[in-house]
C-alpha positions as CSV (number, residue, x, y, z in Angstrom):
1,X,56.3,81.7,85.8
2,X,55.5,81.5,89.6
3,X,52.5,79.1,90.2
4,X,51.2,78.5,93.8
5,X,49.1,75.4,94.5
6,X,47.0,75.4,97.1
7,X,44.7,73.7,99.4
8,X,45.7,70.0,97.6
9,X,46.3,66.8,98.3
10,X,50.0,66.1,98.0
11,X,50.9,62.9,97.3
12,X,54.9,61.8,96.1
13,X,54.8,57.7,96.7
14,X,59.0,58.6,96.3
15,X,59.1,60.4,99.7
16,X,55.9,58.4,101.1
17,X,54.0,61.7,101.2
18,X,50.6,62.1,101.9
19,X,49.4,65.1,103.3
20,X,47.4,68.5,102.4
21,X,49.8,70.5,101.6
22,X,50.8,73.6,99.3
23,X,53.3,73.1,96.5
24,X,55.2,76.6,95.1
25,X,56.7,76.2,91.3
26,X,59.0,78.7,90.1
27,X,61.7,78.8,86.8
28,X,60.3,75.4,86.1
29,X,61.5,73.7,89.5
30,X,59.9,73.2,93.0
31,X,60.5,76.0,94.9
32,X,59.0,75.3,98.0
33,X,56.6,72.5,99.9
34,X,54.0,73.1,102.5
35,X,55.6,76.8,102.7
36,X,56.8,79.6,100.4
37,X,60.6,80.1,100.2
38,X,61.6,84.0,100.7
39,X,60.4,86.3,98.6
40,X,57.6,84.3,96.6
41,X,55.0,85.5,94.5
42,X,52.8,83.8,92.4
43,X,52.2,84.8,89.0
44,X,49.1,82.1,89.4
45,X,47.5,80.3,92.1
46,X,45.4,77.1,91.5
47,X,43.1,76.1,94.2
48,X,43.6,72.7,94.2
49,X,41.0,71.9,97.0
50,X,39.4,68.1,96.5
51,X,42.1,67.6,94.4
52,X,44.8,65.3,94.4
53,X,48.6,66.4,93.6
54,X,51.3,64.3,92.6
55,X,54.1,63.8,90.5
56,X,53.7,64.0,86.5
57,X,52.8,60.3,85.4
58,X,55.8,57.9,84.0
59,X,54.5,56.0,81.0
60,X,56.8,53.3,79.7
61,X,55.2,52.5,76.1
62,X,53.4,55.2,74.0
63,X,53.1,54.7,70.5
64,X,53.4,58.1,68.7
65,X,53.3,56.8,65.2
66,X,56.0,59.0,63.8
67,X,57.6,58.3,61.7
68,X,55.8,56.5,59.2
69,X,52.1,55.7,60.6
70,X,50.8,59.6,60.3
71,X,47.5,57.8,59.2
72,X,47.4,56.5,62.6
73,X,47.9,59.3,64.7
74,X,50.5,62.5,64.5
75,X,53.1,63.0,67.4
76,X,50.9,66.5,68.3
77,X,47.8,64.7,68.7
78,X,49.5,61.7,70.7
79,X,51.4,64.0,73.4
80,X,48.1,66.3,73.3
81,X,46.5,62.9,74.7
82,X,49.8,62.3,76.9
83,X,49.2,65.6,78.6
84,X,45.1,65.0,79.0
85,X,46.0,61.7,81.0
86,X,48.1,63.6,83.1
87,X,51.5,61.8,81.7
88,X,54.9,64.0,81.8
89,X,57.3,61.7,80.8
90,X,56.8,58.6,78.1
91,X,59.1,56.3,76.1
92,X,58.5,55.4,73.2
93,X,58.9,52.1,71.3
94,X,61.6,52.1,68.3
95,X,58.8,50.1,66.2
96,X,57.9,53.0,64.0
97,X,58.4,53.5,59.8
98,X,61.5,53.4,59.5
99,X,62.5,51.8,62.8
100,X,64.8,54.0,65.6
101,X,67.6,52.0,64.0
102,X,69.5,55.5,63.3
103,X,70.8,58.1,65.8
104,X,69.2,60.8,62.7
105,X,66.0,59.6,63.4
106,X,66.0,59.5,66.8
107,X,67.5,62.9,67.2
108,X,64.7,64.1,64.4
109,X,61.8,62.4,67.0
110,X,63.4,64.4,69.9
111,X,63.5,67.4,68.4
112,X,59.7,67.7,67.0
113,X,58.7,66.4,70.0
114,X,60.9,69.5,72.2
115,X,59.9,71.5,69.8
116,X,55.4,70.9,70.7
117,X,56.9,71.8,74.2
118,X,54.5,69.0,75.6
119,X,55.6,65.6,77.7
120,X,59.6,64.9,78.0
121,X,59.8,61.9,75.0
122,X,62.3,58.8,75.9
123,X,63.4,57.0,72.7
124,X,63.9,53.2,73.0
125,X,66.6,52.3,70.3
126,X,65.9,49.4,68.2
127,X,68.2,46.4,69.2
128,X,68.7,44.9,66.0
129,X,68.9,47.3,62.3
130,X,65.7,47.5,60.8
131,X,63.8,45.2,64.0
132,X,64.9,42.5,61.3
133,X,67.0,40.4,64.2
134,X,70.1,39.3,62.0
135,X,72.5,42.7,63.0
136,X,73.1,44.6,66.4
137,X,72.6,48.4,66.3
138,X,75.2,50.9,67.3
139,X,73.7,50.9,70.8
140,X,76.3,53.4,72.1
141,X,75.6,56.4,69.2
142,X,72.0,56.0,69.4
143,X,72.5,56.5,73.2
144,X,74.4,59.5,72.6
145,X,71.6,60.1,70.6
146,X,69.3,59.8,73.3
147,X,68.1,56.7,74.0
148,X,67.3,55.2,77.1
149,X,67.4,51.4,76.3
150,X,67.4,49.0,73.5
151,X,64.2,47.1,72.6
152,X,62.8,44.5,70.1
153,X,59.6,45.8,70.5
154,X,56.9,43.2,69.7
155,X,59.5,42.1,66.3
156,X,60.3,38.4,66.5
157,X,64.1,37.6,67.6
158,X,64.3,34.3,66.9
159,X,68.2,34.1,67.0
160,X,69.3,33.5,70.6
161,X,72.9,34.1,69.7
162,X,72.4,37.5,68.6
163,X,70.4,38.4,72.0
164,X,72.7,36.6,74.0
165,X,75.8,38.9,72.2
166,X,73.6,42.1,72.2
167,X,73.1,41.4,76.4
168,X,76.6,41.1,76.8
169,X,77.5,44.4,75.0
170,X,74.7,46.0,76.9
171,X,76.3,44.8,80.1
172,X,79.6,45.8,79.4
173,X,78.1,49.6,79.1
174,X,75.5,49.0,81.7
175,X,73.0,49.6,78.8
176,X,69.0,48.7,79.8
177,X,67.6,45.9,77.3
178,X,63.6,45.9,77.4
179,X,62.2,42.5,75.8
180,X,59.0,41.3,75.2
181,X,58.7,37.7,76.3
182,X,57.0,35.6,73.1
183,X,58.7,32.5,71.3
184,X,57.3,33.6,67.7
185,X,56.7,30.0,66.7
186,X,54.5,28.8,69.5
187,X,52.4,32.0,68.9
188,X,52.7,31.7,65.3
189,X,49.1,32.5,63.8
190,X,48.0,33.1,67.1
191,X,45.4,36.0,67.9
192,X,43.8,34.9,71.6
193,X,44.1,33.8,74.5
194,X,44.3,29.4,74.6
195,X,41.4,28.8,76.9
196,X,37.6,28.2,76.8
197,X,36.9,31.3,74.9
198,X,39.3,30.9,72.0
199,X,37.8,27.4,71.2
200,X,34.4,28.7,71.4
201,X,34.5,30.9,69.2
202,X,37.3,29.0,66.6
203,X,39.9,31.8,66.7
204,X,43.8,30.6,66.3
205,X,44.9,30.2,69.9
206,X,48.3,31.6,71.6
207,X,49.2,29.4,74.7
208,X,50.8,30.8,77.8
209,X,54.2,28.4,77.2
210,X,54.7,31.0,74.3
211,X,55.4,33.8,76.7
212,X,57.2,31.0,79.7
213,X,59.4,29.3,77.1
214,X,60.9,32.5,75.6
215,X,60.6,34.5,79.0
216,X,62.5,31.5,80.4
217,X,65.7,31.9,77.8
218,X,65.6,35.3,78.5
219,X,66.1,34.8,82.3
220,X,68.6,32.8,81.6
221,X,70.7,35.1,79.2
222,X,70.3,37.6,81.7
223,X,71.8,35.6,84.3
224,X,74.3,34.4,81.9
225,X,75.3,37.8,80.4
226,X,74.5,40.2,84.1
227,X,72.7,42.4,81.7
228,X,69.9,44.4,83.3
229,X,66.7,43.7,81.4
230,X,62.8,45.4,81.5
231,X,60.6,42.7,80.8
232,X,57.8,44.6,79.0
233,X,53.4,43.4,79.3
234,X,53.7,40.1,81.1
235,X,50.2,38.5,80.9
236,X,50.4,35.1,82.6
237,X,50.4,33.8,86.4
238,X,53.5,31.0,85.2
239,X,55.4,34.7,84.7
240,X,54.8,36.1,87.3
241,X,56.2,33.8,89.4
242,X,59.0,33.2,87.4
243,X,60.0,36.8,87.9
244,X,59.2,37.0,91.6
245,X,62.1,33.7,91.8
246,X,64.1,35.5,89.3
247,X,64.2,39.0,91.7
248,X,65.0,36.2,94.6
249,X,67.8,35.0,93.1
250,X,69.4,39.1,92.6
251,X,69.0,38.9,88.5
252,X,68.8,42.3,87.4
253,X,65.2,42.5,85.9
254,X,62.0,44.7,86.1
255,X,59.0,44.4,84.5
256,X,55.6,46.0,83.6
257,X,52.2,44.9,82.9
258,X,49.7,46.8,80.7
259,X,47.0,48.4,82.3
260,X,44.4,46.4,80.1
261,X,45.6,42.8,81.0
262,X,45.1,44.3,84.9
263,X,41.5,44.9,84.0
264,X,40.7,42.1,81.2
265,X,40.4,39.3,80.4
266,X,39.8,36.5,77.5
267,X,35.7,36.8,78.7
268,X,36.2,40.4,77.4
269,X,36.2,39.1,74.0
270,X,32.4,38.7,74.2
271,X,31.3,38.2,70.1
272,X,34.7,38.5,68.5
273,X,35.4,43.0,70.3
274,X,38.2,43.7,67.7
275,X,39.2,46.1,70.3
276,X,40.0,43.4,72.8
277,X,42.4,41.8,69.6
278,X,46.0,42.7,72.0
279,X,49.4,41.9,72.0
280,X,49.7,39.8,74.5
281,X,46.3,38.5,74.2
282,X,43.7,38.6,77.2
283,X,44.6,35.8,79.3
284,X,42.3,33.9,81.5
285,X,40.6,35.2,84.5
286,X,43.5,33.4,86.9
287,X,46.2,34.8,85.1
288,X,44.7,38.6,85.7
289,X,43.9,38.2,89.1
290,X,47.8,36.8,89.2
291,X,48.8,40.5,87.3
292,X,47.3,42.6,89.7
293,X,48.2,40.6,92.7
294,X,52.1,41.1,91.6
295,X,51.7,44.4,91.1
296,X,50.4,44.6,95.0
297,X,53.1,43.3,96.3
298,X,56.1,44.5,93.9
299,X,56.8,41.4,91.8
300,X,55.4,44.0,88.6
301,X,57.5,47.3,88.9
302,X,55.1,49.5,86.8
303,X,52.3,49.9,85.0
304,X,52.3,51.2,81.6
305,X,49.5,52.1,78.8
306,X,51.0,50.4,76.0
307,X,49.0,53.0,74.4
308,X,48.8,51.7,70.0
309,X,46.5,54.1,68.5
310,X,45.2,52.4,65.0
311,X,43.2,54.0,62.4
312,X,39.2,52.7,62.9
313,X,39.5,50.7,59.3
314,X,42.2,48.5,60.5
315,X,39.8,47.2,63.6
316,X,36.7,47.8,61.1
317,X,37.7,44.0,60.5
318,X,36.8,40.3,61.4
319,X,38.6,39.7,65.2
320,X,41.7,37.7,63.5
321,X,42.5,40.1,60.8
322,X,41.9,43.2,63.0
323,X,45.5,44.9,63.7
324,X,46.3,44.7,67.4
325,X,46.3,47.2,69.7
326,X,44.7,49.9,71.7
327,X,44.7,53.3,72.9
328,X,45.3,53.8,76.6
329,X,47.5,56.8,77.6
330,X,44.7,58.7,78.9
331,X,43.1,56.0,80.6
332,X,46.3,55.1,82.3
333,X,45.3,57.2,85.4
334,X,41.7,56.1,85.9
335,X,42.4,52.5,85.7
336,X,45.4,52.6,87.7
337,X,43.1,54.1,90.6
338,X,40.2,51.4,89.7
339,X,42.8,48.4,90.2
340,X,44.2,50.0,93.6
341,X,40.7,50.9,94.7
342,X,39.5,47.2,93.8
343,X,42.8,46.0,95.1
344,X,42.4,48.1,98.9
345,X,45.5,49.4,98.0
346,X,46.4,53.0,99.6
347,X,46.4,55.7,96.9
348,X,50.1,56.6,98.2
349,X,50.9,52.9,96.6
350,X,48.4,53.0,93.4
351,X,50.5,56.2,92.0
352,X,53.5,54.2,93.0
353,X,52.9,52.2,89.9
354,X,52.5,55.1,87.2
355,X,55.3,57.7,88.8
356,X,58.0,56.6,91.1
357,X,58.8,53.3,89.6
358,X,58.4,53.4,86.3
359,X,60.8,56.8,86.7
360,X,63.2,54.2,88.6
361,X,62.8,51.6,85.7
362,X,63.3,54.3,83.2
363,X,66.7,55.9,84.6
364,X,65.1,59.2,84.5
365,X,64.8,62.2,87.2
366,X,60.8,62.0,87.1
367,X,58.4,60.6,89.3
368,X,58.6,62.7,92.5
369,X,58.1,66.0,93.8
370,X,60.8,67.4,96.3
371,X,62.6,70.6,96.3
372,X,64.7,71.5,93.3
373,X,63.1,68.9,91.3
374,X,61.7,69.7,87.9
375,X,58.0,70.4,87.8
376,X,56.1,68.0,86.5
377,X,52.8,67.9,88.3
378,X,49.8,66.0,87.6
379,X,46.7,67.9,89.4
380,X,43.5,65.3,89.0
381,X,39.7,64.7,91.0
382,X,39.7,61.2,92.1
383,X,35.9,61.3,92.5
384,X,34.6,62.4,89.6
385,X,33.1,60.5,86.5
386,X,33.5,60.5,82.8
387,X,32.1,58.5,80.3
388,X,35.3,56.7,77.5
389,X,34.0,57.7,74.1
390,X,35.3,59.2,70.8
391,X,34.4,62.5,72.3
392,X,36.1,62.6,75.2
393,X,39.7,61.1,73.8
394,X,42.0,63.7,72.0
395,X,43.9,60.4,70.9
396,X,43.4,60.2,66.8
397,X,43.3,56.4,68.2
398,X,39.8,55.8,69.5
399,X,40.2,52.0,69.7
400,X,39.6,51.1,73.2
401,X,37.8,48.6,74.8
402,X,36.8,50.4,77.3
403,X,34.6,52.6,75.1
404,X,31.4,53.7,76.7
405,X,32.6,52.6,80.5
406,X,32.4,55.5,83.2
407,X,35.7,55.8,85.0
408,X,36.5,57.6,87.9
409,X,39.1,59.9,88.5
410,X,39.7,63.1,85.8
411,X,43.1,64.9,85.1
412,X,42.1,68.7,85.7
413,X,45.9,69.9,85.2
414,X,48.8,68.8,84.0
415,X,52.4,70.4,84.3
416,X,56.1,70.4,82.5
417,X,58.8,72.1,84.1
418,X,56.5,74.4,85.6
419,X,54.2,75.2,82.5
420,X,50.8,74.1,82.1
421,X,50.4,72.4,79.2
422,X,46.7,70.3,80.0
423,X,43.6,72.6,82.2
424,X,40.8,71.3,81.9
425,X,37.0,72.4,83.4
């Protein structure tokens, strides 16, 4: 398939493009930029005019709920929803039914996941067997069998000796470690934010020394150990600027910051929103205006969805009980535009956030648009409107808390290896 694009907005944050020009796909690769090679002819030509064109988003946490949460959502309705928020490449979190302890079941998720011929799915191997935090996992077969890093997910790992072991191994094999920073016993019971809004309204507080005390340990393993670590949804203003002196000092970590903590915050709760119930919580208004502030300036490599789709009876529930979670992969896109726009940020630096480096922090060949790179385009109308409703997510998740908010900026095409897999009107 020969596609011609024409007439668009090109914009690749990895070159520090930004200029109208034509982009010419063929066998699945870039064939050509701003003119056709020799001998071109499309099969299909999209007009792209008032459109922008950019690499294929890079989503760092996706929950597709298989195995084992089908009730939840279905790995063809997730990466549908992947390729309607214009995403191209995701990983995915090893905290599934049974856990991606086993190169079998991560070889099994690859394959039905090749096999919808949607988004390219990255694995994240479970550090410990079973998330259970008492035995490593064979980190170098469940690379072979295709993971890109090792992760706890949002499992407690209380033992320090087994993180500090599993961070030496990883160094040794230069293998990623992505860790969420929370000491389990400080949060312990814990479903919001400690601040003015968690007292008011009597709900079992987590304070921000939960995410400094353990992030701090972690920092300090990682220095200890040279492993290179992904510090996954940061939430609090101490963090950030524990990271920005930890980058200082040449430690080899990243980090993200979910798109909802850039936008929210603890006031968001308003009469106990079971769809504001997170993990991390909603922190105070300070510590968001810290987020997206770090993400201006670098400190935050990326910008993720930490998309958790959850059936509607599970947030059907009083705000403690309620499970945690929300579903974000299509809103990934419009929100990133609303913090750069709110931020004065260029739109060259926005898409920065949700392509180029979360690709980097990946370790994939995604994020960019150059000549002989694979084609994964997202095509999308910066000015128009939509309303966030249960009709207008093909998530099965519709827990968002964002629901009935008009968001600017719609994915009108979306394309892997030089196939569209996403049109819309």
């Amino acid at each position: 398939m020969k596609i011609h694009l024409k007439n668009g907005r090109l914009i690749d944050p990895a070159s520090g493009t930004d200029a109208r020009q034509d982009l010419f796909i063929a066998a699945g690769k870039i064939a050509g930029i701003g003119s056709a090679p020799a001998g071109f002819s499309a099969n299909r030509t999209i007009d792209a005019d008032g459109l922008v064109v950019c690499p294929g988003l890079v989503d760092l946490a996706v929950r597709l709920r298989e195995p084992g949460f089908e009730y939840m959502a279905t790995l063809e309705t997730e990466m549908g929803a992947a390729a309607a928020g214009g995403v191209t490449s995701l990983a995915c979190p090893p905290d599934t039914d049974p856990p991606l302890d086993e190169p079998g079941l991560v070889e099994m998720l690859k394959f039905r996941a090749r096999n919808l011929h949607q988004s390219h799915v990255y694995p994240v191997g479970a550090l410990s067997i079973g998330l259970k935090g008492t035995r490593l996992t064979e980190m170098a077969e469940l690379t072979e069998a295709g993971c890109v890093a090792f992760s706890h997910a949002d499992a407690p790992l209380n033992d320090h000796q087994l993180l500090f072991r599993a961070l030496q191994y990883a160094a040794t094999f230069d293998f990623p470690v992505w860790l969420r920073a929370q000491d389990s016993a400080l949060a312990r019971g814990g479903v919001a934010h400690d601040g003015q809004v968690a007292t008011r309204l009597g709900l079992p507080a987590i304070p921000v020394t939960a995410e400094t005390v353990a992030l701090s340990t972690i920092l300090l393993l990682t220095q200890a150990t040279g492993a290179r670590v992904h510090l996954c949804r940061l939430s609090s203003a101490e963090a950030m600027q524990m990271v920005r002196e930890a980058k200082q000092r040449g430690l080899r970590v990243t980090c993200d910051v979910a798109i909802h903590h850039a936008h929210l915050s603890e006031m968001d709760i308003g009469y106990f929103d079971a769809n504001c119930h997170l993990t991390p919580p909603l922190r105070s208004q300070r510590d968001r205006a810290a987020l997206r502030d770090a993400l201006a300036d670098g400190t935050v490599d990326a910008l993720c969805s930490d998309h958790t789709p959850v059936d509607e009876d599970a947030k059907q529930l009083p705000f403690g009980e309620a499970e945690s979670g929300a579903t974000g992969v299509e809103l990934l896109l419009p929100l990133a535009l609303k913090w750069a726009e709110e931020t004065k940020l260029p739109l060259l630096q926005g898409l920065a956030r949700i392509t180029s480096e979360p690709a980097r922090v990946l370790g994939v060949d995604a994020g960019r648009i150059e000549t002989g790179a694979t084609a994964d385009v997202c095509i999308f109308d910066p000015e128009r409107y939509w309303k966030v409703g249960p009709d207008t997510l093909k998530s099965l998740g519709k827990n968002t808390p964002f629901t009935g908010i008009e968001l600017k900026g719609r994915v009108r095409y979306t394309l892997v290896e030089g196939q569209v897999i996403y049109e819309s009107a």
